[in-house]
DONU-911595 format. One line per 8 residues: their letters; for each residue x, y, z of C-alpha. Coordinates in pm, 1 decimal. Layout:
N
A	X,Y,Z | ...
//
This chain:
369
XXXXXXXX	6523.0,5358.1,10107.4 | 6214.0,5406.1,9877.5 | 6245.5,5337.9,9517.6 | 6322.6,5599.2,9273.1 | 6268.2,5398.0,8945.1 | 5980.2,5340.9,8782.2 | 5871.9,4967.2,8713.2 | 5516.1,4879.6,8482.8
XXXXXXXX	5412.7,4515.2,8483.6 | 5130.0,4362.4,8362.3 | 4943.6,4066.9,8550.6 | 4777.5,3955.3,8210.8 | 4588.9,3626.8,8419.2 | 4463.7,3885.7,8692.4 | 4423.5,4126.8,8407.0 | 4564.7,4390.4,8671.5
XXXXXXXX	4884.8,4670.9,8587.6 | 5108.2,4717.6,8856.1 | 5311.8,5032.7,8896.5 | 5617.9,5063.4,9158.7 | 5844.6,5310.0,9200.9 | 5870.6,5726.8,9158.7 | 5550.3,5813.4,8902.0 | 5656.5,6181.6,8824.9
XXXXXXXX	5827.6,6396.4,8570.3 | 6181.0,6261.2,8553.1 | 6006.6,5901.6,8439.7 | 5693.8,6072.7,8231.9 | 5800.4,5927.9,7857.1 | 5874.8,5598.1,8046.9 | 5585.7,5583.9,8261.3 | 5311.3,5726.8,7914.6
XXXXXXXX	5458.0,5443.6,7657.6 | 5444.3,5167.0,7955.7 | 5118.8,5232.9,8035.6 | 5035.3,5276.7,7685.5 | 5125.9,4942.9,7605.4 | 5019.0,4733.3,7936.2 | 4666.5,4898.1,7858.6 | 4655.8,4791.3,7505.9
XXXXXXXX	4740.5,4448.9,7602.9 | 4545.8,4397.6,7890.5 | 4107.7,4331.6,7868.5 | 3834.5,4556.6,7920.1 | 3823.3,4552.8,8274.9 | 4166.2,4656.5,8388.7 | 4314.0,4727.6,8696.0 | 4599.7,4989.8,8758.4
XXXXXXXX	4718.0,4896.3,9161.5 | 4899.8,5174.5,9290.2 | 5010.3,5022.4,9588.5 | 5342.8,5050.1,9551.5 | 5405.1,5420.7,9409.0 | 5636.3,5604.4,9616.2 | 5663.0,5924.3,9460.3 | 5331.0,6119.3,9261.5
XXXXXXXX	5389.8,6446.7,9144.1 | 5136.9,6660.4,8951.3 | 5309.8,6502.3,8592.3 | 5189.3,6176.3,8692.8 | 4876.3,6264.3,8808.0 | 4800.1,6428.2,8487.6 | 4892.6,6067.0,8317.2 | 4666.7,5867.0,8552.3
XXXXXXXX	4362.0,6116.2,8465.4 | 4428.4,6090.2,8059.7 | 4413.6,5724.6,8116.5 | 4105.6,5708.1,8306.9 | 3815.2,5547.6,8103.7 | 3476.6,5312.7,8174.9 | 3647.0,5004.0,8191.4 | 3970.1,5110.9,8456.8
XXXXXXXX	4002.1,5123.7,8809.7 | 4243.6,5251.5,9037.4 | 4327.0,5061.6,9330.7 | 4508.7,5141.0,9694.2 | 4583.2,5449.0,9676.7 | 4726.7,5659.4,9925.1 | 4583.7,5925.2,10068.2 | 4804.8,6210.0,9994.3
XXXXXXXX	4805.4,6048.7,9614.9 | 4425.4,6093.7,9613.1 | 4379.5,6402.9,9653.6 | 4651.6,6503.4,9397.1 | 4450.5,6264.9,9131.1 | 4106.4,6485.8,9295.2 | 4327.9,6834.5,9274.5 | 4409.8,6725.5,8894.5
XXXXXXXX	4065.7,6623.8,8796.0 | 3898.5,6914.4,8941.2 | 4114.2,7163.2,8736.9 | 4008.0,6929.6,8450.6 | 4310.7,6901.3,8207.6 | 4243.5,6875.8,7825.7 | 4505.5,6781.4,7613.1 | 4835.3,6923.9,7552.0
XXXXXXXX	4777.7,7243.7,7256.8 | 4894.1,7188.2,6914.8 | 5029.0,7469.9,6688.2 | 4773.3,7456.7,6388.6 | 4941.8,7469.3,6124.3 | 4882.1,7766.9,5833.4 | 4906.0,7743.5,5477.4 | 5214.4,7879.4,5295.2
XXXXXXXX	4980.5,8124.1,5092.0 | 4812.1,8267.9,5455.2 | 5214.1,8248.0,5624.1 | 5328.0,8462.0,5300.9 | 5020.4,8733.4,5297.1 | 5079.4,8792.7,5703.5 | 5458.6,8866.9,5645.4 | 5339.6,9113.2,5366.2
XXXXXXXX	5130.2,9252.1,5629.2 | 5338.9,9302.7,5895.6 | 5627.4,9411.6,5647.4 | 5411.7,9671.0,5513.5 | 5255.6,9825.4,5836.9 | 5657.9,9820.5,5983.9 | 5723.3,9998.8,5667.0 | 5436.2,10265.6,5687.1
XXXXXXXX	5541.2,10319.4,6065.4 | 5935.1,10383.5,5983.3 | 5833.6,10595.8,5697.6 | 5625.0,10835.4,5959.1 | 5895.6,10791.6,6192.2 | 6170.7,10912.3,5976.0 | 5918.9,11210.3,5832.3 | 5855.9,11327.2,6209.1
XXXXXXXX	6256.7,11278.4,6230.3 | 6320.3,11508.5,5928.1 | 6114.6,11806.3,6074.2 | 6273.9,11736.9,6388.5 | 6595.7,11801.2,6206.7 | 6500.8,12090.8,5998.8 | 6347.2,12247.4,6325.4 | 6657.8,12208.5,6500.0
XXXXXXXX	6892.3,12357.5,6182.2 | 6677.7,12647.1,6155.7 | 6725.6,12744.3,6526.6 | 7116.0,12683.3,6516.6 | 7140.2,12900.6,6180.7 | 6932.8,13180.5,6372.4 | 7222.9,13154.8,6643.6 | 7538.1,13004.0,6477.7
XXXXXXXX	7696.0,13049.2,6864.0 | 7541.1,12673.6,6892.7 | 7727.3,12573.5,6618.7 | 7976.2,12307.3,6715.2 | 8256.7,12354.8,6531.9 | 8539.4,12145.0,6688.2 | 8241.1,11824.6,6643.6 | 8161.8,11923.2,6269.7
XXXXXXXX	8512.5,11927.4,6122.1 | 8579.7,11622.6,6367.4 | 8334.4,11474.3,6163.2 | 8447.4,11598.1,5811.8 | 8749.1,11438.7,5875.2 | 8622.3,11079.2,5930.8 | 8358.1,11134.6,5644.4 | 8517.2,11292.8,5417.1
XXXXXXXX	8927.6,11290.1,5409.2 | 8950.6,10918.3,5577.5 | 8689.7,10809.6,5293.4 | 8888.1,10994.1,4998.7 | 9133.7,10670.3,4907.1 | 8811.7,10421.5,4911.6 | 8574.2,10666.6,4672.5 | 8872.0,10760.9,4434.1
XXXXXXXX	8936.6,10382.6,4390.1 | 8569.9,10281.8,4295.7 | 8508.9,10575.4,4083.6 | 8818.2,10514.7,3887.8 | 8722.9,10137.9,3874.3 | 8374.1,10180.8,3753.7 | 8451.6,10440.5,3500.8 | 8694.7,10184.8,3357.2
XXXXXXXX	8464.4,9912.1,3330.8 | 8170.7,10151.9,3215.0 | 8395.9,10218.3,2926.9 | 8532.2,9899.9,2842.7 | 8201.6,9729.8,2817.2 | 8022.0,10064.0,2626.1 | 8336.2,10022.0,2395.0 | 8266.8,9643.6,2325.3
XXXXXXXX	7899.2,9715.5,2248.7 | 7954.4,10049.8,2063.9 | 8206.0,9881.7,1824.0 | 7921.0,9611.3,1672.6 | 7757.4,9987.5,1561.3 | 8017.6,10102.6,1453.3 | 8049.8,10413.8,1688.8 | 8343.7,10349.1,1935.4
XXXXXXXX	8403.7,10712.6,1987.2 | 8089.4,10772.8,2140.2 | 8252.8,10574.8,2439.7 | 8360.0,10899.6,2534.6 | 7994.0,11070.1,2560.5 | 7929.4,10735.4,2784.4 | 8190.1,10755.6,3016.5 | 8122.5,11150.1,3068.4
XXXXXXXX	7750.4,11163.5,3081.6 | 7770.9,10824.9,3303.6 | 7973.9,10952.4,3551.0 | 7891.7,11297.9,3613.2 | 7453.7,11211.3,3596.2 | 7474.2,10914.8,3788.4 | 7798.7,10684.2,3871.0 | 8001.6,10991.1,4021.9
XXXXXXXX	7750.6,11036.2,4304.5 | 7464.6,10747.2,4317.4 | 7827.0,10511.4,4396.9 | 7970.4,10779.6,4652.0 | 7611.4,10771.1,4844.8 | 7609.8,10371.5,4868.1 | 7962.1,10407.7,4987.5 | 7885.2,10652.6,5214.0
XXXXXXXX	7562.7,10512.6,5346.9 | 7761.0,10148.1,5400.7 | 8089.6,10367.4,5563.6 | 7962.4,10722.9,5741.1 | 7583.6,10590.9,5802.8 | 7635.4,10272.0,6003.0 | 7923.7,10465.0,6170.1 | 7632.1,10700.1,6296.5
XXXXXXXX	7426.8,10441.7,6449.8 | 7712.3,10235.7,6622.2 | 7843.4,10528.0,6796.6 | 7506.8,10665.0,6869.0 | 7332.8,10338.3,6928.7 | 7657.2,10238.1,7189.6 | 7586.2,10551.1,7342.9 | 7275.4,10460.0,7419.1
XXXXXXXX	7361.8,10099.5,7562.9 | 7600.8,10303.0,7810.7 | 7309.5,10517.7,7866.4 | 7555.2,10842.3,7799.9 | 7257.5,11015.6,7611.6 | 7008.8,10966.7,7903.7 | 7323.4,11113.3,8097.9 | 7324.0,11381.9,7833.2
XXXXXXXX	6993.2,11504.3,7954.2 | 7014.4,11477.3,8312.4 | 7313.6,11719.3,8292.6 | 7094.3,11990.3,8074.6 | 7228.6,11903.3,7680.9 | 7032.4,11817.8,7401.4 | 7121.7,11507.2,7238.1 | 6987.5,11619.7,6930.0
XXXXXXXX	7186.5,11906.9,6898.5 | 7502.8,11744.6,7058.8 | 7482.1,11427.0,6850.5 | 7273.2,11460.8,6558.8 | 7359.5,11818.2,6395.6 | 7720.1,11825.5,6409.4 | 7674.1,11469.8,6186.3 | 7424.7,11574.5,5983.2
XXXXXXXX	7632.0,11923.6,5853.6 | 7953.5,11779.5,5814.4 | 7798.2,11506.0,5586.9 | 7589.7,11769.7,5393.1 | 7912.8,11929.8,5364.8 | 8147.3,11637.1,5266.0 | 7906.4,11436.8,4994.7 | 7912.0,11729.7,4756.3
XXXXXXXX	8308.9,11721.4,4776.5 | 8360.6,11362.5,4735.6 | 8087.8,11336.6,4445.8 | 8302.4,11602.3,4253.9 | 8617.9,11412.0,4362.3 | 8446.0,11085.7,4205.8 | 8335.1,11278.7,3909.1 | 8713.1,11357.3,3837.6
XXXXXXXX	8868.3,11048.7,3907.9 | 8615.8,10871.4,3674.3 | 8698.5,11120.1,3361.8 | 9026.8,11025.9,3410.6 | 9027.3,10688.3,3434.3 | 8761.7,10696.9,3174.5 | 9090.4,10918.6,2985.9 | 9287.5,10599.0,3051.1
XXXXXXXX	9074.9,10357.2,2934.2 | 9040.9,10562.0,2605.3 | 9373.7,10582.4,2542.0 | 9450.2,10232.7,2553.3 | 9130.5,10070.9,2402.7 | 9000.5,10389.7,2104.3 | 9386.5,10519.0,2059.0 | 9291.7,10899.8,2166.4
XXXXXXXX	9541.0,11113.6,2314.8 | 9444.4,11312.6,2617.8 | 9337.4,11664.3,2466.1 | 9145.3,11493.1,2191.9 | 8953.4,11304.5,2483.7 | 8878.9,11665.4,2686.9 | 8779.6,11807.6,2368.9 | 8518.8,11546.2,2297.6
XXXXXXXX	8420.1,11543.3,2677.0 | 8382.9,11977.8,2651.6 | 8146.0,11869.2,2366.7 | 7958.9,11581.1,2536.2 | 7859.5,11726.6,2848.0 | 7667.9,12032.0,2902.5 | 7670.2,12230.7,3197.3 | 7321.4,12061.2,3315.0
XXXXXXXX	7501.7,11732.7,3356.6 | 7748.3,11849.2,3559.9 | 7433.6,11992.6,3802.8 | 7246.4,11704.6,3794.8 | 7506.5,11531.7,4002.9 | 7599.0,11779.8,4243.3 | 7205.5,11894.2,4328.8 | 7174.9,11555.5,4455.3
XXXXXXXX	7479.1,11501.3,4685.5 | 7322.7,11703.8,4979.9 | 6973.5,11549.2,4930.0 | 7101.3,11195.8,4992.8 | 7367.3,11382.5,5259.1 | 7051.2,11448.8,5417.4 | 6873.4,11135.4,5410.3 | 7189.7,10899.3,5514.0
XXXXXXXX	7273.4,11125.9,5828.5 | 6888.3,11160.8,5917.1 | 6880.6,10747.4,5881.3 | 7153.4,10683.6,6045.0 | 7102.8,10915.9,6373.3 | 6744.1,10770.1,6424.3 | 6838.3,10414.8,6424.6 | 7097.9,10525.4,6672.8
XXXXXXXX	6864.8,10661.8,6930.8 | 6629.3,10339.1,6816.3 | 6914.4,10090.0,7026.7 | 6795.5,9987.5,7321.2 | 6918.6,9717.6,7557.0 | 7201.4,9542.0,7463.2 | 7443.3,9533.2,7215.5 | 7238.7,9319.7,6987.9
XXXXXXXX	7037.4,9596.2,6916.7 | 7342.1,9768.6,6779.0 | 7410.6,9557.5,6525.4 | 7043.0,9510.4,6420.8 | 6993.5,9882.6,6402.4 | 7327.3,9924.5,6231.3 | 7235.7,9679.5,5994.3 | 6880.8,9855.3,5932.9
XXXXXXXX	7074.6,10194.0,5923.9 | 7248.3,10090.8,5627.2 | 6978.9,9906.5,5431.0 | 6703.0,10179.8,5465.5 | 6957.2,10469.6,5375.2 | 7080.1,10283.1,5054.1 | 6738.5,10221.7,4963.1 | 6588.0,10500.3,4990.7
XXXXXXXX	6935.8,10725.0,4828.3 | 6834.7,10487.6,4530.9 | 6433.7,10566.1,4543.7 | 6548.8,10897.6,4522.4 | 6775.9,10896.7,4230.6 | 6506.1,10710.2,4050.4 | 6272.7,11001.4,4149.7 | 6565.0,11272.7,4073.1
XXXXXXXX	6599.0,11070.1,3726.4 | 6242.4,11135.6,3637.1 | 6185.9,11495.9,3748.9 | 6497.9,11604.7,3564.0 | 6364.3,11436.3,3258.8 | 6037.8,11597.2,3267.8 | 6202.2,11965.4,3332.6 | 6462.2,11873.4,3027.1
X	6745.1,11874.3,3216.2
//
């Protein structure tokens, strides 16, 4: 039975290596630091005798080239070994490649790179999306027979009532720590009661709505791309098609109303909640009864304020549905995909609903409202 191991000795007198045994892959860390070392410790003039090799594979072929230099010789060989070692040397084999390494500074500017052409791209993508969209509402509004009812009150329901207890509870949170920390600052000025302005103003400008949005976009948005994006996995919407139905209009519209439809209402449920825990809050910390605390909030807020909050509910509607459907029809694949694309979904819609109340914040200011 041949040998399978691998055995290196070195003949220092004769100045000759001897190698027995299988010289291939399985022993190719044994058979490179063996060699290694008998050729270090052995003269100029060395001798490798392959006599007694049994096995040669193209691994240790590649070994016995590397080695080759001016002062080594290779000695019986077999036949079928030699013209292995000639097939190896005529293909000529450098030396294994080594990853070159790249400074921090160049690693840091090529992520910026990448990041910002992935960003440019998604930002044309969701623009083409958006016309897609308005494209598509236009034609259903010319023939409201498309409209899918039964889908868009389906959908109000999971948006909208199923999301009341969750947006009633952070409103009427926030509101209560937005007044108990204006309170503590206000009272080193001396004007505690203008807690009251803060609470109002707070809530229905900004709080009521920016907070519904991020809930919405974390709750109703990913929602959209898991069902969508699973959908796609099962390869339903391909199935969609084949069968004569637009996804678009099957999938995406009926979403895309009933959140238009169920942001304003939840943003005016936050914007009540918030006066009254803000009413609650007063009452224990300032000492004001409940009609002194609407009287000072009818005097507070104008009108304007009140608008400000609502105008933007169906904008950011808008822009969580639209985000939310596309990364859907993004998944492709596997389930993986899913949660990547969810997990997109919900990170590009709350940053853009707050890019957009920044940019709401500004053009209201400059129009004086």
């Amino acid at each position: 039975m041949p040998d399978l191991a691998l055995h290196i000795e070195l003949d220092r007198p004769h100045n000759r290596i001897y190698i027995k045994g299988a010289l291939n892959l399985q022993h190719f860390r044994h058979a490179e630091n063996g060699l290694k070392n008998a050729l270090a410790a052995s003269g100029k003039e060395t001798i490798i005798d392959l006599a007694k090799v049994t096995h040669l594979d193209t691994a240790g072929a590649f070994l016995l080239y590397n080695t080759t230099n001016p002062g080594l010789k290779f000695l019986h060989i077999r036949p079928e070994h030699k013209a292995l070692l000639d097939l190896v040397a005529k293909a000529k084999p450098g030396k294994p490649l080594t990853r070159k390494s790249s400074s921090s500074l160049r690693r840091m500017l090529i992520r910026i790179g990448k990041a910002t052409i992935e960003g440019w791209e998604g930002g044309i993508e969701l623009i083409t999306f958006m016309g897609h969209a308005c494209i598509e509402l236009a034609k259903v509004f010319r023939h409201p027979s498309r409209l899918r009812f039964i889908s868009i009150t389906h959908h109000m329901e999971a948006i909208g009532i199923d999301a009341i207890p969750i947006i009633g509870m952070i409103a009427f949170v926030i509101s209560i720590v937005v007044a108990y920390q204006g309170q503590v600052q206000l009272r080193s000025l001396g004007a505690e009661q203008y807690t009251i302005n803060l609470i109002a103003i707070s809530v229905l400008r900004e709080m009521g709505v920016l907070l519904t949005a991020i809930m919405i976009a974390g709750r109703s948005g990913s929602a959209f791309t898991a069902e969508i994006g699973t959908m796609q996995v099962r390869e339903e919407v391909d199935a969609l098609r084949a069968i004569g139905l637009e996804p678009f209009e099957l999938l995406v519209l009926p979403r895309l109303i009933a959140l238009i439809i169920a942001l304003p209402l939840l943003t005016f449920l936050a914007d009540v909640v918030g006066l009254f825990g803000g009413a609650l809050i007063s009452s224990s910390l300032l000492d004001i009864s409940l009609p002194q605390y609407l009287e000072q909030v009818r005097q507070a807020v104008k009108w304007q304020d009140f608008f400000v909050g609502m105008i933007k509910a169906p904008v950011f509607a808008f822009v969580i549905a639209l985000v939310g459907c596309m990364q859907g029809l993004k998944v492709s694949g596997s389930s993986e995909s899913v949660g990547k694309e969810t997990t997109a979904s919900v990170v590009k819609s709350i940053f853009l609903v707050l890019m957009l109340d920044g940019l709401f914040s500004i053009y209201f200011q400059k129009v004086g409202l």
